[in-house]
VOZABA-32417 format. One record per residue (C-alpha): chain; x, y, z. Coordinates in nm, 3 decimals, always signed. Last residue first. Example, Ala and Ser with C-alpha at 12.3 -4.5 7.8 and 13.67 -1.06 7.14 Angstrom:
// VOZABA-32417
   cadena         X         Y         Z
        A    +1.367    -0.106    +0.714
        A    +1.230    -0.450    +0.780
This chain:
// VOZABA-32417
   cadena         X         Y         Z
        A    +5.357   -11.679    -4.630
        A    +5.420   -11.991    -4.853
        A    +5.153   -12.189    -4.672
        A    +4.927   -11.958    -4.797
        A    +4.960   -12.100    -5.142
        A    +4.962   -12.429    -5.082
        A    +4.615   -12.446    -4.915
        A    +4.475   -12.183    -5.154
        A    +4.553   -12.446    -5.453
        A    +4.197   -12.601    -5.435
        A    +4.064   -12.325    -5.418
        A    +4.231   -12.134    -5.719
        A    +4.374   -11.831    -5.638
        A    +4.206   -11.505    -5.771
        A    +4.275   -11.437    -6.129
        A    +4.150   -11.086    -6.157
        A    +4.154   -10.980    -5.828
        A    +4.554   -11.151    -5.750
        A    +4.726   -11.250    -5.429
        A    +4.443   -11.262    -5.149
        A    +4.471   -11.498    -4.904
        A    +4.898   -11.482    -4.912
        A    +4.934   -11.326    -4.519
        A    +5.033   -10.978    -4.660
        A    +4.757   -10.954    -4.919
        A    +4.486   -11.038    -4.608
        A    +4.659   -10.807    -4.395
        A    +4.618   -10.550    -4.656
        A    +4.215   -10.623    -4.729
        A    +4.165   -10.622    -4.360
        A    +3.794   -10.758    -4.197
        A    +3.842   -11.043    -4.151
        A    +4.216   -10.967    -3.949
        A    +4.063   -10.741    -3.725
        A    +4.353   -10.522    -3.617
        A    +4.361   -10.449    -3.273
        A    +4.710   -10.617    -3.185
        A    +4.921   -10.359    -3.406
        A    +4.746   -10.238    -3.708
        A    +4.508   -10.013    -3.862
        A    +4.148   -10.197    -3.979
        A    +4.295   -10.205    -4.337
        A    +4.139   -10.164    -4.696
        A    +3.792   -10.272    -4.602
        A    +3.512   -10.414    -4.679
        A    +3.587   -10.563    -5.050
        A    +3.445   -10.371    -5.342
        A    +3.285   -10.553    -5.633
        A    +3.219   -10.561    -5.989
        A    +2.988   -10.524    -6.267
        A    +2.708   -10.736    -6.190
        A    +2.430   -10.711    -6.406
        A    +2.532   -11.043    -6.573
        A    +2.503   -11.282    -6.266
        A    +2.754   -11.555    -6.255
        A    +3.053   -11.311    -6.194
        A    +3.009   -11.217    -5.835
        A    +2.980   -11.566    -5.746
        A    +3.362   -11.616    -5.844
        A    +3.484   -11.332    -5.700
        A    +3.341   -11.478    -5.367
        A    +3.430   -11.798    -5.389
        A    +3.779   -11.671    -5.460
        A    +3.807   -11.481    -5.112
        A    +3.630   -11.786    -4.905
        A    +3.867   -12.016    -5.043
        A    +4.165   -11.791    -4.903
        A    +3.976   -11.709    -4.592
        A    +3.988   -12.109    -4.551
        A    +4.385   -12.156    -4.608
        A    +4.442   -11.872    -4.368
        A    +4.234   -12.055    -4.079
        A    +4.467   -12.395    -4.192
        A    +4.773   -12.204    -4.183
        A    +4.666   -12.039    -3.808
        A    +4.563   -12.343    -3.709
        A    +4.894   -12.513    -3.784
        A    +5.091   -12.253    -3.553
        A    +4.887   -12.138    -3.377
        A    +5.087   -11.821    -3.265
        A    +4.819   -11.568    -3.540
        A    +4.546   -11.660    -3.357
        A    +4.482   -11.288    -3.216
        A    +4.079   -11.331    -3.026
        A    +3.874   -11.053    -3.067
        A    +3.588   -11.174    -2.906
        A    +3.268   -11.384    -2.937
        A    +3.269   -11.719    -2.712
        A    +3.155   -12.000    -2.904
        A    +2.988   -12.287    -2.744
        A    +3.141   -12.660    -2.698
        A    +3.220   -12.555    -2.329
        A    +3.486   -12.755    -2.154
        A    +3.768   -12.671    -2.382
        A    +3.672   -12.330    -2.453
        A    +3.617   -12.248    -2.823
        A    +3.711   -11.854    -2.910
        A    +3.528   -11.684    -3.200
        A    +3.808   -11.487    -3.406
        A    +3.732   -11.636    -3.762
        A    +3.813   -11.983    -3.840
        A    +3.697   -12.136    -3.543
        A    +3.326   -11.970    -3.491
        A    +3.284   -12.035    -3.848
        A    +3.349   -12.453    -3.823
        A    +3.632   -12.491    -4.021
        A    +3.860   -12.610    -3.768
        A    +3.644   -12.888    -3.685
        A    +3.728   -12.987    -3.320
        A    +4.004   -13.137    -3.149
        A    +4.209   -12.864    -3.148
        A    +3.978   -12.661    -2.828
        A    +4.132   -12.289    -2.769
        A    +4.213   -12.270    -2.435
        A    +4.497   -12.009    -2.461
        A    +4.271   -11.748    -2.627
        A    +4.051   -11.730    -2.343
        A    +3.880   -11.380    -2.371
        A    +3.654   -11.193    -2.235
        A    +3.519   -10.879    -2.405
        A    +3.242   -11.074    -2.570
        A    +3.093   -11.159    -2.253
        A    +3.037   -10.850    -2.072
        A    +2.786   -10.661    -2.330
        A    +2.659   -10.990    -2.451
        A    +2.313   -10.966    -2.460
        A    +2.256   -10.597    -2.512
        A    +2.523   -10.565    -2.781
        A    +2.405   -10.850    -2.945
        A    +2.066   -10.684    -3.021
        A    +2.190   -10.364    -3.046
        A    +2.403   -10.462    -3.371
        A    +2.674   -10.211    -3.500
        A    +2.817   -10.037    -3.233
        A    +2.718   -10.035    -2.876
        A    +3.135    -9.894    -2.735
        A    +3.221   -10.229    -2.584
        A    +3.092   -10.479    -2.836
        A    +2.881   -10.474    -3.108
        A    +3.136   -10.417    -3.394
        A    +3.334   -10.318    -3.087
        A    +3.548   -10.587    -3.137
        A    +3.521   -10.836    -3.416
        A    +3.268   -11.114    -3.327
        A    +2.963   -11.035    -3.545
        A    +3.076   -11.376    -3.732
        A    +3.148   -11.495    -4.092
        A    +3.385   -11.199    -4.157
        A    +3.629   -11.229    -4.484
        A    +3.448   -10.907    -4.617
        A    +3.143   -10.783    -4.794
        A    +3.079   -10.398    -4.933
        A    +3.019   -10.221    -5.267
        A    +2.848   -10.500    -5.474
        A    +2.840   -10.429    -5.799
        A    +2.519   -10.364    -5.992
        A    +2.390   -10.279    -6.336
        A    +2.011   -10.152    -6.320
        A    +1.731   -10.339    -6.455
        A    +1.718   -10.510    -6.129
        A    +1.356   -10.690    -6.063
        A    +1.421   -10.845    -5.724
        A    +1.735   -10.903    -5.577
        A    +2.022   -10.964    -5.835
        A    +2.121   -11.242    -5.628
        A    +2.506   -11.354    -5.741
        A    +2.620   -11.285    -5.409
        A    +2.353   -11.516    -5.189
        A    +2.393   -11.798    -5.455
        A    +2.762   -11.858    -5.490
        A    +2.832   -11.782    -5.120
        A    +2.610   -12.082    -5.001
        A    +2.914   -12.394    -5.101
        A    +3.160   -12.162    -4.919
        A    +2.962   -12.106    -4.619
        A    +2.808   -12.479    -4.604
        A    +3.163   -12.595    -4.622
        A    +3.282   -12.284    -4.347
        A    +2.980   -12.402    -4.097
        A    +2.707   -12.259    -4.031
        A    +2.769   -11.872    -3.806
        A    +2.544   -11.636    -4.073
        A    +2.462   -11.874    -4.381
        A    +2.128   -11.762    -4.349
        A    +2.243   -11.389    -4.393
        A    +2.106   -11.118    -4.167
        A    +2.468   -10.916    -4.114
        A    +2.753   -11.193    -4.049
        A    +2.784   -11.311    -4.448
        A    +2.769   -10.989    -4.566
        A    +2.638   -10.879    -4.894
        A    +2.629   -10.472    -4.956
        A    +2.511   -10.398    -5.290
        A    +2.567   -10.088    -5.463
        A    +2.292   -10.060    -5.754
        A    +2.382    -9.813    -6.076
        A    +2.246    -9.507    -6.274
        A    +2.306    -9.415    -6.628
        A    +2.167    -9.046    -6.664
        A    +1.995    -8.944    -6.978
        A    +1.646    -9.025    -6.784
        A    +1.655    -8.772    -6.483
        A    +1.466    -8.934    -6.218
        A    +1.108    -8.982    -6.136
        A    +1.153    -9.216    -5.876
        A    +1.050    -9.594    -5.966
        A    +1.361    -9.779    -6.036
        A    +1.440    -9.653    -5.640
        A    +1.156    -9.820    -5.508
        A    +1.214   -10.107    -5.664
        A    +1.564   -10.139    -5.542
        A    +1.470   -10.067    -5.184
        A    +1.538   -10.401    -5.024
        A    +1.911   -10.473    -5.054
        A    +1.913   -10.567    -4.712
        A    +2.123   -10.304    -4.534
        A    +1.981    -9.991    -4.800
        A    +1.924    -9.990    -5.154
        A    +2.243    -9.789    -5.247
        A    +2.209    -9.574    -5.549
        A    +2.515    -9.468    -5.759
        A    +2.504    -9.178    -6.025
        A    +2.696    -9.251    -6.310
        A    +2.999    -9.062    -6.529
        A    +3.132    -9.154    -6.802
        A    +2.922    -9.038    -7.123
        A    +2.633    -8.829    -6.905
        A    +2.875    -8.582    -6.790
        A    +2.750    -8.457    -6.489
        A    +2.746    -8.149    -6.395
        A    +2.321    -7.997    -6.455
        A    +2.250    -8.344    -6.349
        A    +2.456    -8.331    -6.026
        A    +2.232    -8.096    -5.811
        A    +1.852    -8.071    -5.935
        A    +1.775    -8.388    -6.094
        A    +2.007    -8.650    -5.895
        A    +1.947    -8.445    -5.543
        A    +1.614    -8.369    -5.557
        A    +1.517    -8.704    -5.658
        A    +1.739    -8.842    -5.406
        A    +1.563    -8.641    -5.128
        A    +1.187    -8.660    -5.264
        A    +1.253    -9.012    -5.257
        A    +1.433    -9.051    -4.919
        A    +1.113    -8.811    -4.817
        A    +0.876    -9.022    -4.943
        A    +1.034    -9.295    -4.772
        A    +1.030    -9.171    -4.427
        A    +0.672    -9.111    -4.442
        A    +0.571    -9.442    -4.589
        A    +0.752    -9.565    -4.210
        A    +1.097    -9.777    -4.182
        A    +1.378    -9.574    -4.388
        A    +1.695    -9.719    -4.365
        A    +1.934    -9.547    -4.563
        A    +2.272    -9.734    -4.675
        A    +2.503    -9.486    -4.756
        A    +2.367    -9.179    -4.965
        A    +2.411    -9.022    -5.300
        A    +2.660    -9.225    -5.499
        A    +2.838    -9.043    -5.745
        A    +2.995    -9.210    -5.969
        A    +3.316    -9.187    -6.189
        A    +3.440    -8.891    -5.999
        A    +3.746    -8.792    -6.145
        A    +3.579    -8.486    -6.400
        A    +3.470    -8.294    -6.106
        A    +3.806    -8.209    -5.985
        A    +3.842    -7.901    -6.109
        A    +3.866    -7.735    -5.765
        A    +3.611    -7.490    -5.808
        A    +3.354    -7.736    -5.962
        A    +3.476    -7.972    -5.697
        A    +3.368    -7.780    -5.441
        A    +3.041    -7.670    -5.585
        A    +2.956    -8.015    -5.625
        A    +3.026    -8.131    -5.256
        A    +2.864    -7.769    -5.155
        A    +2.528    -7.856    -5.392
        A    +2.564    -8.191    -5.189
        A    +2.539    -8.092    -4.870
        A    +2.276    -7.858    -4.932
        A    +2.054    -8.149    -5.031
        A    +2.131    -8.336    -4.693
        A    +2.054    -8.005    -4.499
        A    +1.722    -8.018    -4.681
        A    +1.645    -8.371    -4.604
        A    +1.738    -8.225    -4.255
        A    +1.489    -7.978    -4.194
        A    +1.224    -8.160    -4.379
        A    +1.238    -8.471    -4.160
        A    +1.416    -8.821    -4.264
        A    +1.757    -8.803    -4.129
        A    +1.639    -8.875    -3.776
        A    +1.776    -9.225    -3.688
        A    +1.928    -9.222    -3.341
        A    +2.097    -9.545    -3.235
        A    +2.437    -9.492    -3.354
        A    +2.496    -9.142    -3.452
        A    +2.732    -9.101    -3.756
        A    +2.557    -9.325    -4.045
        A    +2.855    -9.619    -3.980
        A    +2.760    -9.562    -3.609
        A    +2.405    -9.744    -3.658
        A    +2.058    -9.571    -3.682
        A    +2.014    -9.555    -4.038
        A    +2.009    -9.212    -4.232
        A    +2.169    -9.040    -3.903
        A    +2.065    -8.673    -3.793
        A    +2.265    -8.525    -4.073
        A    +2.403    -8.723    -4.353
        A    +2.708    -8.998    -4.338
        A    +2.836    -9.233    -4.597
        A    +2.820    -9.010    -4.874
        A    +2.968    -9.185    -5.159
        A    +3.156    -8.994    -5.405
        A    +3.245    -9.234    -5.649
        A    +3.636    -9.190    -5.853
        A    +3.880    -9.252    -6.110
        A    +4.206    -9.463    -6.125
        A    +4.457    -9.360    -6.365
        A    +4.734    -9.498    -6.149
        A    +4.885    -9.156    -6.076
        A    +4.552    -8.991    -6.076
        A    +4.400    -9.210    -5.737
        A    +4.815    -9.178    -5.629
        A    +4.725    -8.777    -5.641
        A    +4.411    -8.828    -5.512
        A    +4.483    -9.019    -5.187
        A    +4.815    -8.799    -5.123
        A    +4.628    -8.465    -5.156
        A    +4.354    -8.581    -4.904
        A    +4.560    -8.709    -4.628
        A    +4.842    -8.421    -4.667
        A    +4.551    -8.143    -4.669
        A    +4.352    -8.312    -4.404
        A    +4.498    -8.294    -4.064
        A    +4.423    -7.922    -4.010
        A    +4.032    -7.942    -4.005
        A    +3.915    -7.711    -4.179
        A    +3.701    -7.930    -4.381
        A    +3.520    -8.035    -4.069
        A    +3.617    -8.336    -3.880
        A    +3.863    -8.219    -3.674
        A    +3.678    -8.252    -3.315
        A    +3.579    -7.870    -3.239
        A    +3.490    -7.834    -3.580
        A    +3.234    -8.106    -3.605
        A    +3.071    -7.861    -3.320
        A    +3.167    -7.582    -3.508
        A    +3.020    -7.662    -3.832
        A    +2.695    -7.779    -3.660
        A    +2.626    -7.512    -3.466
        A    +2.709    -7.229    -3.794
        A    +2.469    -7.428    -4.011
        A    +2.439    -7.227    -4.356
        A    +2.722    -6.944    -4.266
        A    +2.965    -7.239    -4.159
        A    +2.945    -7.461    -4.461
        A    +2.922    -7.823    -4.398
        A    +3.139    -8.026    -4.657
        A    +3.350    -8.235    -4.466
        A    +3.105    -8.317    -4.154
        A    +2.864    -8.466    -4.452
        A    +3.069    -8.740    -4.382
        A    +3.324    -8.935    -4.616
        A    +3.343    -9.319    -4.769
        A    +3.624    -9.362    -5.054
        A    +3.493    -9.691    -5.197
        A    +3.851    -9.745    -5.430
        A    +3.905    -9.928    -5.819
        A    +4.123   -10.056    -6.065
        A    +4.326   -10.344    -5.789
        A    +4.548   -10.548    -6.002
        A    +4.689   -10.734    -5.675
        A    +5.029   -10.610    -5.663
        A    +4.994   -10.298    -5.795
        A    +4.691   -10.215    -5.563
        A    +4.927   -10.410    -5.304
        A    +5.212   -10.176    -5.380
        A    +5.044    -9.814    -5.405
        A    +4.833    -9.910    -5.049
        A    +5.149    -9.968    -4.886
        A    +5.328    -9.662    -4.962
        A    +5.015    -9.469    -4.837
        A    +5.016    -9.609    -4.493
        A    +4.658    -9.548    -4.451
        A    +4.611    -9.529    -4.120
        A    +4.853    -9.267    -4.057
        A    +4.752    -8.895    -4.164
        A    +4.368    -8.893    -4.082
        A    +4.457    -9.063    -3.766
        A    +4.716    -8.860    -3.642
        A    +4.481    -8.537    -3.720
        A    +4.255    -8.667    -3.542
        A    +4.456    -8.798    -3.228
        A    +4.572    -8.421    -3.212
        A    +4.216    -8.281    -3.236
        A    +4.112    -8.506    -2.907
        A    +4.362    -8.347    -2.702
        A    +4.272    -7.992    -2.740
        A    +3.906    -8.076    -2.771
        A    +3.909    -8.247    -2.464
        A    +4.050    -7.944    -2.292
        A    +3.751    -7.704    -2.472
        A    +3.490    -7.933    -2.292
        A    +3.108    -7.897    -2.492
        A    +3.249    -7.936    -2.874
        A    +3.464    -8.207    -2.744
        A    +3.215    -8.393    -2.637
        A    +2.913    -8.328    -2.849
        A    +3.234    -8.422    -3.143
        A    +3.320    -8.740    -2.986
        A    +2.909    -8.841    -2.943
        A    +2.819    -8.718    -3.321
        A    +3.110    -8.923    -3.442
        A    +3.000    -9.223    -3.285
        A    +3.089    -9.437    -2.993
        A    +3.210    -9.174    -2.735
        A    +3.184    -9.374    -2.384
        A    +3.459    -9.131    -2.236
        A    +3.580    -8.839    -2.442
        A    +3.923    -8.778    -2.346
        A    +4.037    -9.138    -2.353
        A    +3.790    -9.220    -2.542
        A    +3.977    -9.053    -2.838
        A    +4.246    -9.319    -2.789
        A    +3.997    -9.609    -2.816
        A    +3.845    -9.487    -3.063
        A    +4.141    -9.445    -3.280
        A    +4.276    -9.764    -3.221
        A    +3.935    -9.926    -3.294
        A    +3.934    -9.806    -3.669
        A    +3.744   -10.068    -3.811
        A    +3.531   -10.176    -3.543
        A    +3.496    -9.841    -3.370
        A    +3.418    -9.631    -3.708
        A    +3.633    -9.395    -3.841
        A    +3.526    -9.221    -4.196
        A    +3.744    -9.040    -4.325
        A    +4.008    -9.338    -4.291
        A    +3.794    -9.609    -4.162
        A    +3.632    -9.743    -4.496
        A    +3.927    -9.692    -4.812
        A    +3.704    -9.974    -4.962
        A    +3.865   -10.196    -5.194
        A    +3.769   -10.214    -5.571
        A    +3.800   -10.458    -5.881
        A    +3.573   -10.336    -6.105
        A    +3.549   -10.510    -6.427
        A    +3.619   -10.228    -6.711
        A    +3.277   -10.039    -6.816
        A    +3.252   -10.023    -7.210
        A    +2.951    -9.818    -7.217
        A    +2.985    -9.672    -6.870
        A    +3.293    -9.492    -6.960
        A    +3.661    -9.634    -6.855
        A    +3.911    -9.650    -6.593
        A    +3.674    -9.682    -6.286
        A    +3.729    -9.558    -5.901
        A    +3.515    -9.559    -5.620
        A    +3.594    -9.251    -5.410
        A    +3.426    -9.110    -5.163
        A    +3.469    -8.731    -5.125
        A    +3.711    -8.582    -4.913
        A    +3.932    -8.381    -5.179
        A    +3.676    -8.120    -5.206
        A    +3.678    -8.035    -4.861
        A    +4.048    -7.947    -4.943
        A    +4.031    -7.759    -5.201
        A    +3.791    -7.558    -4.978
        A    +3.955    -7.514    -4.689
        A    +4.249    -7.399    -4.888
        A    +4.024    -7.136    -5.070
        A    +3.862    -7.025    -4.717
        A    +4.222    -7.027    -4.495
        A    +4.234    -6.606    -4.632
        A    +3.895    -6.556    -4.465
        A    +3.939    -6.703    -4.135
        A    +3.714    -6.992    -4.074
């Protein structure tokens, strides 16, 4: 970076962290009522597949960050083009306008902001790795991000809406999928990198020091679901977040309003490990739970009436001994694996799935769709595809939006499924709120309609956060749209 870009670059690194947002102090914490802002820093193939499938392009079978930046870091012409799509993307999903009228509209208080450690690397501490990330846009030089950074904050201040710095992405991959930056590698937890994950964050604090920005975070949530499988692994997650908490933000943080977040990982299974680190005791730390229907959960493809009678329980689960407030940072309208590239063309999400039905999923027969069968069964009312002579589901993106009556009655179920949700959150007294996964998947004929926040405003599912539509009026309701 040339020396007179350095200040800009770093007011806008600063920008990138991951906001969740609160209006008040910890000991009078307002209801949080959050989407995610997934995709946008942070593109990954199922809910950004435009992008990806532009960038591939250039960079054939690129599936991760660390894949489209090896590319384009190794061939200067894909680079060239790549960097353009980049900057595009940073600048356009998120139709800003938008966003402002449906977090009016629906009495949202609160964003997940998720951003990479590519944002904050520093080129005289790991030269390779800044210009590799470099080399694709995804450094804090990057020159898409002033205008996508700027306009976040500015309508994050404009609506008094504060913010949690999630990393969602260290070095060498803290859980093996894309979301973590390398899908199918997992080598976050060695020395060399638990360091370079430490360093990360004295540069995200130092950054917003500069900037004086440091007062919007509300919490600061240290790392993105971490999988750590061996002892090994987990004493360095420990000595890592320790490190982190102790050393880096509790010197900065203001005890009164500000909280550090912890995420216990893909099931929700490290929360006693973390209420046992030695961490700094005036510090009011939180739980971000992720509870998905379509990721391990029993009620995973049952039927929408077992779905919607099941949703109570599974979100309302403190799991295990929580003495820790909670909200749960991630769940959606999806009740299958079947959105594209979630484990589909580019590996993604779920090896398993991706292995058996490599081919499969990306066939579709959206024309054959079966009406004389429950609607409501899951593979119906999400994207799953029924073929007349075949009672099984076939996974796919599949656009039902032309089905006329199936359409209202598949709108009419995400509906119930939306308030069932808000309404578990609330029957456990740790929880403090919730973040739905995501704001918007893009738009045009990719968009995965389970998985979009804004389509679901647009199409009458989701009208208000605090006073959600009743179910038995969701029916009615949608029908107006």
């Amino acid at each position: 970076v040339r020396e007179e870009m350095y200040p800009l670059r770093l007011f806008l690194v600063c920008l990138c962290v991951t906001l969740f947002l609160l209006t008040v102090p910890i000991d009078g914490i307002d209801y949080i009522r959050a989407v995610s802002l997934g995709g946008h820093l942070v593109p990954e193939p199922f809910i950004a597949p435009t992008f990806w499938e532009n960038v591939n392009n250039y960079c054939p079978n690129s599936k991760d960050i660390w894949n489209l930046c090896q590319c384009t870091w190794q061939n200067q012409w894909s680079s060239s083009k790549v960097i353009p799509l980049v900057v595009d993307h940073l600048e356009n999903f998120l139709n800003l306008t938008d966003l402002e009228q449906k977090i009016v509209k629906t009495n949202i208080n609160a964003f997940r902001y998720p951003v990479s450690f590519t944002y904050f690397l520093d080129s005289s501490q790991d030269p390779d790795e800044y210009n590799k990330y470099t080399s694709c846009g995804l450094t804090g030089a990057g020159v898409g991000l002033s205008r996508a950074f700027i306009s976040v904050l500015n309508l994050a201040k404009q609506y008094n809406i504060r913010v949690i710095l999630d990393l969602h992405q260290v070095q060498g991959c803290q859980n093996g999928f894309d979301n973590g930056g390398h899908a199918g590698v997992r080598e976050f937890y060695t020395p060399d990198n638990i360091q370079k994950g430490i360093n990360i964050w004295k540069n995200i604090i130092s950054y917003l020091t500069q900037a004086n920005l440091l007062n919007l975070i509300w919490g600061f949530e240290i790392v993105n679901e971490p999988v750590p499988t061996i002892p090994e692994d987990s004493a360095l997650l420990r000595s890592f977040t320790e490190a982190v908490v102790n050393s880096v933000i509790a010197p900065v943080i203001n005890t009164a309003s500000q909280v550090i977040v912890l995420q216990p990982g893909p099931g929700n299974d490290l929360v006693s490990d973390y209420q046992n680190y030695n961490l700094n005791g005036n510090i009011q730390y939180v739980f971000d739970f992720h509870e998905y229907i379509v990721f391990g959960s029993p009620l995973y493809l049952t039927t929408m009436g077992a779905i919607l009678t099941g949703i109570p329980q599974m979100v309302s689960n403190a799991h295990g001994d929580t003495r820790w407030p909670y909200f749960v940072g991630e769940w959606s309208h999806a009740t299958t694996d079947c959105a594209q590239y979630l484990s589909g063309q580019f590996g993604g999400y779920d090896p398993q799935y991706y292995e058996k039905q490599h081919e499969s999923r990306n066939t579709f027969f959206c024309n054959n769709i079966t009406q004389n069968r429950d609607e409501f069964t899951v593979g119906y009312q999400t994207c799953s595809v029924i073929l007349e002579n075949n009672d099984q589901p076939q996974w796919g993106h599949c656009n039902i939006g032309n089905l006329g009556n199936v359409f209202q009655q598949y709108k009419g179920a995400l509906c119930k499924l939306f308030t069932t949700y808000l309404n578990g959150f609330k029957q456990n007294s740790l929880n403090i709120g919730f973040a739905f996964w995501t704001y918007t998947t893009g738009s045009g004929e990719r968009r995965i309609q389970q998985w979009d926040y804004a389509w679901a405003v647009d199409h009458g599912i989701i009208v208000d956060t605090i006073n959600p539509t009743p179910v038995d009026m969701c029916d009615q309701i949608v029908s107006r749209y």
